[in-house]
C-alpha positions in Angstrom: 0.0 0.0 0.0 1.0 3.4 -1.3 1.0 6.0 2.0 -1.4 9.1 1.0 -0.4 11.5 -1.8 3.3 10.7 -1.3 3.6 9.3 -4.9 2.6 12.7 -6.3 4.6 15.2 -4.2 6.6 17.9 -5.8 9.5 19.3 -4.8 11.1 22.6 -4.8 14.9 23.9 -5.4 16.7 23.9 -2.1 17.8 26.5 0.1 21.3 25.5 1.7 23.1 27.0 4.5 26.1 25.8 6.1 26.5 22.5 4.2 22.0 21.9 4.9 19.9 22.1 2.7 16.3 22.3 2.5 14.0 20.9 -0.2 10.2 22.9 -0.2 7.8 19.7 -0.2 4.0 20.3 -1.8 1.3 18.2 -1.3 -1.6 18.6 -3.6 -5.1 16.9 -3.6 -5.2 16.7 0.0 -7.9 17.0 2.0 -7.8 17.6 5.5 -10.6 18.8 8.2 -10.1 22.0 10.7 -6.9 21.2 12.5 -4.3 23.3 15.0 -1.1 22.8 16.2 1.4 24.3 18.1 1.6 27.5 20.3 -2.0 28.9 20.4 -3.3 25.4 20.0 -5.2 25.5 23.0 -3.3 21.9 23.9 -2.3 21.7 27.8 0.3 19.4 28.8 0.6 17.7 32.2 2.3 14.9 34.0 0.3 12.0 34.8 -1.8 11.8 38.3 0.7 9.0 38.9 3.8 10.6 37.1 5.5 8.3 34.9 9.0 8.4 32.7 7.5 7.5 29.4 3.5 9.1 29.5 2.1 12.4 29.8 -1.2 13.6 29.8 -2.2 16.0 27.1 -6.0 17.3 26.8 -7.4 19.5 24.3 -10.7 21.5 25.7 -10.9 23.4 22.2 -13.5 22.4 19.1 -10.7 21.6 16.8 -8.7 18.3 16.7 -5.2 18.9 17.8 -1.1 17.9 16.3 1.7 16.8 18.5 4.1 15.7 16.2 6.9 12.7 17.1 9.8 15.1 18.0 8.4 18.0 20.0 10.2 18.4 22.7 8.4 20.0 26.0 10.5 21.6 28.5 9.3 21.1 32.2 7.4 19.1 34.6 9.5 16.8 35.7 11.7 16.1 33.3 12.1 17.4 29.6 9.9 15.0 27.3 10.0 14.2 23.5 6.7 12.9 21.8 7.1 9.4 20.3 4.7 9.4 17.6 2.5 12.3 15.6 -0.9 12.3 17.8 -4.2 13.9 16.8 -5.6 14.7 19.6 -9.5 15.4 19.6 -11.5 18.3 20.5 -12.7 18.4 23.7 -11.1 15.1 25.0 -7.7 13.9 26.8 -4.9 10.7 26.3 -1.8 9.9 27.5 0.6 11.1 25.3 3.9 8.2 24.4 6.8 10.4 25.6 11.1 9.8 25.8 12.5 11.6 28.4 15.1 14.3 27.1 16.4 14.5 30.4 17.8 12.0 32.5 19.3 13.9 35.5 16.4 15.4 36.8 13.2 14.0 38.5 11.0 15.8 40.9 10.9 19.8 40.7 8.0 20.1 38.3 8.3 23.1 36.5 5.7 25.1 33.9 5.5 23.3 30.8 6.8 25.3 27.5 7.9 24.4 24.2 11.5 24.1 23.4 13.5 26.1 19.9 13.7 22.7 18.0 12.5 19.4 17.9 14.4 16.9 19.3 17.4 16.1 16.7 16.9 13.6 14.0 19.2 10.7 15.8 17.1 10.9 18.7 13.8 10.7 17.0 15.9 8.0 15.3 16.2 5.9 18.5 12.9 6.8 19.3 11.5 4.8 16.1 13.3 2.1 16.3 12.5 1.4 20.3 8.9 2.0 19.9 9.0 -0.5 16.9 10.2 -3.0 19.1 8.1 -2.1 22.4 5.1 -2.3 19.7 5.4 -5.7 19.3 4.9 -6.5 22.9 1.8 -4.5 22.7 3.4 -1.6 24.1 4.6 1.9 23.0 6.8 2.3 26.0 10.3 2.4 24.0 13.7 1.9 24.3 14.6 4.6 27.1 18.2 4.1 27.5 18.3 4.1 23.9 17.7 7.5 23.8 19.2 8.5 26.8 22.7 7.2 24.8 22.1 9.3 21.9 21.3 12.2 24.4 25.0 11.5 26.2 26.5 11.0 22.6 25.6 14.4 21.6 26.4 16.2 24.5 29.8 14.3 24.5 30.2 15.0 20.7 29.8 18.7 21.7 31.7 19.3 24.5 28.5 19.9 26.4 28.7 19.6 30.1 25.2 19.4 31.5 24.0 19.1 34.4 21.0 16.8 34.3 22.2 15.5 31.0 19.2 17.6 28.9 18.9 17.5 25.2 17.7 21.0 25.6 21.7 22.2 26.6 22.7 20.6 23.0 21.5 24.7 21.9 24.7 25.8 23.5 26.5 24.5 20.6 25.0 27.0 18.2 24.8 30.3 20.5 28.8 29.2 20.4 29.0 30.7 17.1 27.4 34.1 16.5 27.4 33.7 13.3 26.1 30.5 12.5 23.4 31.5 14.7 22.4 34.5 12.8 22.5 32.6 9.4 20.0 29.9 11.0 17.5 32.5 12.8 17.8 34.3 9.0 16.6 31.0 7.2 13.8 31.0 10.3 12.7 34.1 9.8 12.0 33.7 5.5 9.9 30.7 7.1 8.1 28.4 4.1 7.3 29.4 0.6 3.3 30.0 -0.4 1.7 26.7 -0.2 4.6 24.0 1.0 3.6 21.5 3.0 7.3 20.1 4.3 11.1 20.0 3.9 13.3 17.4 2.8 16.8 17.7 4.2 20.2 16.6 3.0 23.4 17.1 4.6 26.4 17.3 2.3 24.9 15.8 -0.8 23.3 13.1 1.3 19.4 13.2 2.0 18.8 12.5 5.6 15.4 13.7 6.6 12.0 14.7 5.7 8.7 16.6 7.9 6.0 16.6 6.0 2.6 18.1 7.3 -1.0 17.3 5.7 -1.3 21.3 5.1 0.8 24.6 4.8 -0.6 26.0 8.3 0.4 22.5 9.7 4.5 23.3 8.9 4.1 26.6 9.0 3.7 26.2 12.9 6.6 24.1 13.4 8.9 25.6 11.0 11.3 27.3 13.5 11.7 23.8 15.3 12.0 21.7 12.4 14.8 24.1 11.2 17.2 24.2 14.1 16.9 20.7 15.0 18.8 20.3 12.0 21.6 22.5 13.5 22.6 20.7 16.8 25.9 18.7 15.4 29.1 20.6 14.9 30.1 18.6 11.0 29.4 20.4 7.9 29.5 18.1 4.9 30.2 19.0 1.7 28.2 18.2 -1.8 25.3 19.7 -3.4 22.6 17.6 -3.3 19.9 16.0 -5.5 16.4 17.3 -6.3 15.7 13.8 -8.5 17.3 11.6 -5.4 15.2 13.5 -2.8 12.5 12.9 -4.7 13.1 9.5 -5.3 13.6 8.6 -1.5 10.6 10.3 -0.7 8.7 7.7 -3.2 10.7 4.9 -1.8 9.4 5.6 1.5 6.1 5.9 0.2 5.9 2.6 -1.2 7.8 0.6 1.7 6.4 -1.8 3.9 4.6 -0.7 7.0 3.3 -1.6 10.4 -0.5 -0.2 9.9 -1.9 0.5 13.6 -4.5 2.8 15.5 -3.5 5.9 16.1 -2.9 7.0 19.7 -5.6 9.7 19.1 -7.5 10.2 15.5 -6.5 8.5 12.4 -4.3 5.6 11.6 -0.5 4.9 11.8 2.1 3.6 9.3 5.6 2.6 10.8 8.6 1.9 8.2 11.8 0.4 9.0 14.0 -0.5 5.8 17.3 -1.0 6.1 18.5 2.5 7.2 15.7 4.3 6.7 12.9 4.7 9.3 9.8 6.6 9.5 6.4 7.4 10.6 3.0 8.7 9.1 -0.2 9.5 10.6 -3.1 9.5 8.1 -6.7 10.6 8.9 -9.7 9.2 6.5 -7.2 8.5 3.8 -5.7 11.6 3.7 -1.5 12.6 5.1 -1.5 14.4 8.9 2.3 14.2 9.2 4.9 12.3 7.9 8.6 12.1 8.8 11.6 10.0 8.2 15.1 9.8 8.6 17.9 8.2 7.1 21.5 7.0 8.0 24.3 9.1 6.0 27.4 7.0 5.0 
């Protein structure tokens, strides 16, 4: 089975800075209902009565279904969370929300909730997938915790990052290092999407490693910031320019894989991919895309 519209995506000339580039995604024919995401959303976020590691509790008391998208990354409560997998929460209802902690040094001083800059970085939404893959076969969406913890440490380490509580969030130290590679990222912020596109494609070097793509232009328009810098956490800058026809082509790939079909946590229906490096997620709703995002191992 061919995941929604993905076969008939077109794709943009990229925008690169400092050895990233981004690839304008559009997704025609698709047909979504009233949804929101993001700040403004109306979407609270709490800890559970019983406060657990790998759950939060997210309720929406607005009339409109509402997007948390695998890779947020809330700062607060008692530890810093990442979402596991694209939920659409529905309007005037709660669920517990599949969660990785983000922050391994730190239990017990809740703190307001808030959104952080970026979504967690692709290797960690990486580990994410693949843990949740295998928790799902036990009937579970708990994950592989230390996985992620590891690619939290890894980071850091691979920074020169001292943190305290070992937070993913501190990994943004490695760009306010360099004034002005944060200026040219907040610039490419700031132009935020083109009329009309729906998601990014992203290659490092010449190599494609990554794609977010939303079911409408409001969708990635509200996650665009995010989506940008989490591209910018890691210090290497590859070389290459690379290809519109292989980004293209990947996207179709992924498209066409084999997937894991499942309920959705909330609305709509789940596709999980996991082929050979390549591992993704897409969250479809009466037939038609809500989000989809994969990632892929450069060599």
């Amino acid at each position: 089975m061919t995941a929604p519209n993905l076969n008939i995506v077109a794709l943009g000339a990229p925008i690169s800075r400092l050895g990233v580039s981004f690839f304008p995604v559009f997704l025609p024919g698709n047909e979504l209902p009233a949804i929101a995401t993001g700040e403004g959303s109306g979407l609270q976020i709490r800890e559970l009565d019983a406060a657990s590691v790998q759950a939060l509790r997210a309720t929406n008391p607005t009339d409109k279904p509402v997007l948390v998208v695998e890779g947020e990354h809330f700062l607060g409560g008692k530890q810093n969370r990442a979402v596991n997998a694209t939920v659409l929460v529905d309007s005037r209802s709660a669920l517990e929300l599949p969660v990785s902690c983000l922050e391994q040094g730190r239990w017990g001083s809740c703190r307001a909730w808030r959104r952080a800059a970026a979504f967690a970085p692709d290797r960690i939404r990486t580990a994410q997938r693949r843990g949740l893959a295998r928790s799902l076969r036990h009937g579970s969406r708990a994950g592989d915790q230390c996985g992620v913890w590891g690619e939290v440490h890894a980071m850091l380490s691979l920074e020169g990052i001292e943190s305290d509580t070992a937070a993913a969030a501190d990994l943004e130290l490695s760009r306010s290092r360099d004034a002005f590679s944060a200026d040219v990222v907040e610039e490419l912020v700031g132009r935020g999407p083109l009329p009309g596109q729906c998601g990014v494609v992203v290659a490092q070097g010449s190599g494609i490693s990554a794609m977010d793509l939303f079911g409408a232009p409001h969708l990635l328009a509200a996650h665009w910031g995010q989506i940008v810098r989490s591209h910018y956490f890691e210090s290497a800058r590859l070389s290459g320019r690379p290809s519109t026809d292989r980004a293209l082509a990947l996207v179709r790939r992924f498209g066409r894989a084999p997937a894991r079909e499942i309920s959705g946590v909330g609305l709509g229906v789940e596709r999980r991919i996991a082929v050979g490096g390549l591992t993704g997620q897409m969250l479809a709703l009466n037939g038609a895309l809500v989000h989809s995002a994969f990632s892929q191992k450069i060599h």
